[in-house]
C-alpha positions, 0 to 999 in steps of 0.5 A: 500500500502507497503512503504519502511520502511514495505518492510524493515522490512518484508526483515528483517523478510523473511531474518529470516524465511530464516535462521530459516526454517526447514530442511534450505527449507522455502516456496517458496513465501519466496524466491520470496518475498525476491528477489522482495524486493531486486529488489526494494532496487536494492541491486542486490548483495543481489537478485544474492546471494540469486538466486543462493542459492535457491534450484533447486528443489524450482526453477524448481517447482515455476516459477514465481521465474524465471520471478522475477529473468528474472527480476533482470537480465534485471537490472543488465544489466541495459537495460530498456526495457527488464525490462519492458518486463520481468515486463509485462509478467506474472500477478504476483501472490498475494503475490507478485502483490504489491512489483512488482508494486513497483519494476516498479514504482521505476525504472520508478522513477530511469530511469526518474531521469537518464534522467534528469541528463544525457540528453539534449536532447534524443529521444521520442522512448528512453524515451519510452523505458527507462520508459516503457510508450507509446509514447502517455503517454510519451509526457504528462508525459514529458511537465508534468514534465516541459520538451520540446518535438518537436514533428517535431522531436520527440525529448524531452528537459529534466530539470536537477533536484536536486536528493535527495538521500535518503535511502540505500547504496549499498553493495559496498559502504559499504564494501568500507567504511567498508574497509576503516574504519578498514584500518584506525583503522589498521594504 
């Protein structure tokens, strides 16, 4: 199983492939490769950029990348059932079974911490469908955790965690702090 640090270095490597493919064409499994990576970093800057300079032939002849971009674009508008519908409806091919499988785990990740700091009390059917788990998954999942369901009102109770942030920045919070840092050397 991949960790982050392989998928770091192998964005590294693709993102060279990338720029070092002849005729500027690499394989497509590159571009699909690369994009489900960044869907698992949520550098979704990075995923749009690279979606549109794909080249259209690549694009039209290679579907899967469309589902993988279906996707990203579910996440950027951050509208959690849509991600997992656009997750659950193709079987994802070899070379990128596992880093989808990832792309899912952390966003179930993300979503369940989002509820955690954001509710006192939310629906099953809206935590349902922000994790992507049935309701009769979701309610184990959830006392699991050490939240409250009334199952009279089928409402959940989550426990505030500390999140640890670990790991990347985003491409905003860089170029803000890049900014900011040549501001300073410029005054």
């Amino acid at each position: 199983m991949m960790i982050a640090t392989d998928l770091n270095k192998l964005a590294e490597d693709l993102e060279k492939q990338e720029l070092e493919a002849p005729n500027a064409e690499p394989p497509p499994q590159v571009y699909e490769q690369l994009l489900a990576i960044y869907l698992y970093q949520n550098d979704l800057c990075n995923a749009k950029y690279l979606w549109k300079r794909i080249p259209p032939n690549i694009k039209s002849s290679n579907p899967e990348l469309g589902h993988i971009w279906a996707v990203g674009q579910a996440m950027w508008n951050r509208d959690f059932s849509a991600i997992y519908r656009a997750l659950n409806a193709v079987t994802w091919s070899e070379s990128i079974a596992e880093i989808m499988k990832l792309v899912q785990d952390v966003i179930r990740t993300r979503a369940v911490d989002l509820i955690s700091q954001a509710y006192s009390s939310i629906t099953l059917d809206t935590v349902s469908a922000m994790t992507g788990l049935s309701p009769d998954i979701c309610i184990p999942a959830c006392t699991e955790r050490g939240w409250k369901f009334e199952p009279d009102t089928k409402m959940v109770h989550p426990v505030r965690q500390n999140i640890e942030h670990i790991g990347q920045t985003s491409s905003e919070d860089q170029l803000y702090k890049l900014t900011d840092f040549v501001s300073f050397l410029e005054n």
